[in-house]
C-alpha positions in Angstrom: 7.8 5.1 70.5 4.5 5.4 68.8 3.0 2.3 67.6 2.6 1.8 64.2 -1.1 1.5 62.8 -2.8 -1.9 62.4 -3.8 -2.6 58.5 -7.2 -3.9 58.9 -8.8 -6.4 56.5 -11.5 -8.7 56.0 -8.8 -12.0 57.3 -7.5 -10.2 60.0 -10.9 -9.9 61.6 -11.6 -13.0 60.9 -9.7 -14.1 62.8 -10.6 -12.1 65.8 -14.1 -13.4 65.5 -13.5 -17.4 64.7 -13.2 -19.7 68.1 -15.1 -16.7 70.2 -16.7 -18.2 72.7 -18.5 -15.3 74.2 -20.6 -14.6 71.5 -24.7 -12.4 71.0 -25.2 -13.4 67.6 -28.5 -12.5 66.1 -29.7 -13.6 62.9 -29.3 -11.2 60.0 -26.9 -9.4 62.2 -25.7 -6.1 60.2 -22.6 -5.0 62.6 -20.0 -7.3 64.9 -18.4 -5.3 67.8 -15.6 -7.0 68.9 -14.3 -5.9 72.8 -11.3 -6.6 74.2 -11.6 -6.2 78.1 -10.1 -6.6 81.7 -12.5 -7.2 84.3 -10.7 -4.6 86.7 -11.0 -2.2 84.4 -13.2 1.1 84.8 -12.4 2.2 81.4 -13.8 -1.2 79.9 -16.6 -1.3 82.3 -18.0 2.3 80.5 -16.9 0.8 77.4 -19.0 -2.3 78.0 -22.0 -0.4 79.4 -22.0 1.5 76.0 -22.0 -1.3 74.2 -25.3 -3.4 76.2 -27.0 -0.2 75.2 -26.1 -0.3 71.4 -27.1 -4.2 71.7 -30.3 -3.2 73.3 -31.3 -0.3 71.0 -30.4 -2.5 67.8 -30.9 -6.3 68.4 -29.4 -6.9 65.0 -25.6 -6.1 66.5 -23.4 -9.2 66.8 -21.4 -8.8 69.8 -18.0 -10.5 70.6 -16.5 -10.4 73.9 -12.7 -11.4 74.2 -10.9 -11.3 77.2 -8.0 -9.5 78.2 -6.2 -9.2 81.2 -3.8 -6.3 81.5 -1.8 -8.5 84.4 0.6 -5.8 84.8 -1.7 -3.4 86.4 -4.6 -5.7 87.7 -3.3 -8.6 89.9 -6.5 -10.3 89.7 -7.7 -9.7 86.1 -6.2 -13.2 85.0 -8.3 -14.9 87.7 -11.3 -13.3 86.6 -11.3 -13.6 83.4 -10.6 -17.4 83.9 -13.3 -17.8 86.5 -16.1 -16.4 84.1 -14.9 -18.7 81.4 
């Protein structure tokens, strides 16, 4: 089954963003990226090394990093993801 689409709004992000703990956040910042990643992951490693070079071309990007473990297919994503924190 397809999963139906999320209706974004100005709470709901919100509340991705409050209690962050892994947080670049520039004064004057005119953007947030929020990512959501595994640290097994190759897919959120290219993901992530897209985003450090957004953040280094434009310094004004806020940048949220929130982890998350897909357990299911990376035995030691949990671990990791506690060990950086």
């Amino acid at each position: 089954a397809t999963p139906k689409p999320v209706a974004w709004n100005e709470a709901r992000f919100q509340k991705l963003v409050d209690g962050a703990r892994n947080v670049k956040d520039p004064p004057g910042a005119t953007m947030t990226i929020v990512e959501f990643a595994d640290f097994e992951c190759p897919n959120c490693r290219v993901a992530y090394s897209a985003f450090l070079k957004t953040l280094k071309e434009d310094p004004t990007v806020k940048f949220i990093f929130r982890h998350y473990p897909l357990r299911s297919i990376h035995e030691n994503a949990e671990a990791a993801a506690i060990a950086m924190e």
